[in-house]
N, C-alpha and C positions, 0 to 999 in steps of 0.2 A: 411546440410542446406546452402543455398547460402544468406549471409547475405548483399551481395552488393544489389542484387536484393529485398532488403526490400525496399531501397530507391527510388526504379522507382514508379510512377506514371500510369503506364501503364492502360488504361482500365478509368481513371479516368477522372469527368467533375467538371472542377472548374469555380467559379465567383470569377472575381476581379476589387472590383470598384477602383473608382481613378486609373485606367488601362492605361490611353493612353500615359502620360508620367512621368519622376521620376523615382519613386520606385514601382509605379505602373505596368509602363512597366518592370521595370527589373524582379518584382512577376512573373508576367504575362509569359515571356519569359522563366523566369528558369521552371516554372512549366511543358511550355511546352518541352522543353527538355530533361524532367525527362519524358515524356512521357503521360500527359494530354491534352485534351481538351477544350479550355478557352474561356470561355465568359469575356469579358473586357467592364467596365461601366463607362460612365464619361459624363461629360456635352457637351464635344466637338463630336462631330464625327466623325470629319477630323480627331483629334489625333490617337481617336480608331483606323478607316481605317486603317491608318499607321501599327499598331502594331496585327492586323488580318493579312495582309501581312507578316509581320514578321513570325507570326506563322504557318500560313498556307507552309512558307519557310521551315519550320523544318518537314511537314508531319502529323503535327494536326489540326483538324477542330478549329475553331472558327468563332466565329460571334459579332460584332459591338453593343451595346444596348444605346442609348442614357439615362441618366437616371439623376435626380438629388436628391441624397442621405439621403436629409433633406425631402424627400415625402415619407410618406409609401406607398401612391400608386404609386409610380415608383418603388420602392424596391420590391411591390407583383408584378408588371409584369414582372422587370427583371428575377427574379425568374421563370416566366412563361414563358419567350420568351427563357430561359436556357433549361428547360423541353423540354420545345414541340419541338427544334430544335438541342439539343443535348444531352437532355439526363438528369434525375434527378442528379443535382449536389451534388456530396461527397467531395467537399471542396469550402468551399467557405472565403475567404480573404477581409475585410472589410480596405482596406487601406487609401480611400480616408478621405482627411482630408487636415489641414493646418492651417495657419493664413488667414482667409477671405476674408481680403484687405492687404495680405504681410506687416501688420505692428505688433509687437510685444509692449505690452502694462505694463501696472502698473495694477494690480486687483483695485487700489482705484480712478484711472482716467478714467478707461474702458467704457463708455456711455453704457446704460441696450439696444439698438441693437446691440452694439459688442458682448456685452456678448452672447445676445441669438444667435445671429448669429454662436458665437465659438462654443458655447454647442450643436448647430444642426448638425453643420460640423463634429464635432470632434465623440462626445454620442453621438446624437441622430442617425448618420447614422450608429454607430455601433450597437447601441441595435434595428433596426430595420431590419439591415442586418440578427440579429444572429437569430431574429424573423424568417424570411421569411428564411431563411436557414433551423431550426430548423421542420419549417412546409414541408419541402419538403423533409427532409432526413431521411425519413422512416426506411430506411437499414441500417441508421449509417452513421458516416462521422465526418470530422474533420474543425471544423471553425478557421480559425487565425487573431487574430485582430491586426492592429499595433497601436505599442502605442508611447512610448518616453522616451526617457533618462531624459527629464526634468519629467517625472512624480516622479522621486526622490529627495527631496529636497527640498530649497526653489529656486525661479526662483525671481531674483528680477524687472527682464524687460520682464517676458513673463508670469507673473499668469493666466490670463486666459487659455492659450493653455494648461500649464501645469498640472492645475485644471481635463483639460477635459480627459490629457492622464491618470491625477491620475485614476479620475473617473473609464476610460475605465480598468486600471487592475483589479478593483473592481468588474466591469459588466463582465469580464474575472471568476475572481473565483466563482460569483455566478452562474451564467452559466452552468458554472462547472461540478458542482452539479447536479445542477437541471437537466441538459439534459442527466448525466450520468443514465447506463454505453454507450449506443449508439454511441452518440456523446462527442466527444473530444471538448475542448475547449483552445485555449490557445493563448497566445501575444507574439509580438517579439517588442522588445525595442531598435529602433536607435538609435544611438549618429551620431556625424555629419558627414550627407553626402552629396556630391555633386549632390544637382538639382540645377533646374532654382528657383523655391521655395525657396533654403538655398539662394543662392544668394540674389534674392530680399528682404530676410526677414534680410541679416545681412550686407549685401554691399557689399560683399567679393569675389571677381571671384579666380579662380584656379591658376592666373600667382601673384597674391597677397600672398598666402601664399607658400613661400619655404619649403620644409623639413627642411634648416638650424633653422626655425621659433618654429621646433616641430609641427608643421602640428595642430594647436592651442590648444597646449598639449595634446594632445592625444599620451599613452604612446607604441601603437605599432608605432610610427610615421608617420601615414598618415589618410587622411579624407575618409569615406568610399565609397564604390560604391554601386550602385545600385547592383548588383549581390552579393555582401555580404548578403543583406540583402534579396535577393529571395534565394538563396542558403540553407535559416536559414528558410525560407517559407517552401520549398520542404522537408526539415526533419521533421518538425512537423507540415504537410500534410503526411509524407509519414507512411507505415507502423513500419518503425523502430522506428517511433517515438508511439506508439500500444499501451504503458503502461505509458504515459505523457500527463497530463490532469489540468487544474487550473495553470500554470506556465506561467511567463516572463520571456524572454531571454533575456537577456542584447546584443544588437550586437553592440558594441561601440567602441572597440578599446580600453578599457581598462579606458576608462573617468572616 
């Protein structure tokens, strides 16, 4: 048995919102290197464009979907425009999400539209993703949602976002279940990585923190990348990952 070849994606069509850039595009790229098909969904265009190029560079189809996360009718067409134009999706990655307005809050100062605004972005676009995934993968297939390092803990400057990633491991295990044996279900949990996002939301660009610094403690010494964290997509997307179902990965660096 050739067990490297459990890990390729060959043959497979996945969606991944929050695609065009981040962690998104780095999903988006590893998956297709691993040898899938991607459909990439975000509110921009322009971004998307960017990173169908990209892919299209490597030898897989993709296609652009404008879509905004927090509608379940953008969620049942992207799903549709996945179908009819490549293919019923066997994976699909829920990653779009964020601080709203890049600011990190107190849960007891947070105005009731930040709140619902966070809980749309963060939940709402995940259980509607796993929805419109769940309807369309008849044959089986594996969903990954991402979640957060702060879903453990207390977050004393970020409750809300944290709230929503706790939430999402929750709609992770019940999921679970319920879509089992078919459908996989499972989350992968950042710790800090370098976007345009971490920046805005913490002030801190890349010539700000040195390794002499501890890389802001993090104990393998450094802030991660996008490709860590699609590299940890493509495993539990891929077949190796066959017999792991209800689980969060910690991909943090040892936070």
């Amino acid at each position: 048995m050739n067990h490297l070849a459990s890990f390729r994606l060959d043959n497979q069509i996945a969606v991944v919102t929050g695609g065009g850039k981040g962690i998104g595009r780095g999903i988006a790229l590893c998956l297709a290197e691993a040898g899938a098909d991607v459909a990439v969904a975000a509110r921009s265009i322009a971004d998307l464009e960017s990173v169908v190029d990209e892919i299209r560079a490597l030898g897989q189809r993709a296609i652009a979907v404008r879509t905004d996360v927090t509608n379940m009718a953008d969620m049942t067409a992207l799903g549709k425009r996945c179908a009819d134009e490549l293919g019923t999706p066997t994976i699909w990655v829920n990653n779009a999400g964020g601080l709203p307005d890049a600011t990190a809050r107190y849960l007891t100062r947070t105005p009731e539209d930040r709140w619902d605004a966070q809980i749309d972005l963060n939940l709402k676009s995940v259980w509607s993703g796993s929805i419109t995934a769940a309807g369309l993968m008849t044959e089986g297939g594996a969903i990954v949602n991402i979640s957060s390092r702060t879903a453990i803990g207390p977050q004393k400057r970020n409750g809300p976002y944290a709230a929503s990633k706790a939430a999402t491991n929750s709609l992770t295990q019940t999921l679970s279940v319920e879509l089992a044996p078919n459908i996989r279900v499972n989350a992968i949990a950042p710790g800090p990585v370098w976007t345009q996002n971490f920046e805005e939301s913490t002030g801190l660009t890349q010539e700000q923190v040195s390794p002499d610094e501890g890389a802001l403690g993090v104990p393998l010494g450094r802030i991660g990348t996008v490709e860590d964290i699609g590299a940890a997509v493509v495993f539990m997307a891929s077949p190796a990952a066959s017999w792991i179902t209800g689980q969060c990965l910690y991909v943090d660096g040892g936070v």
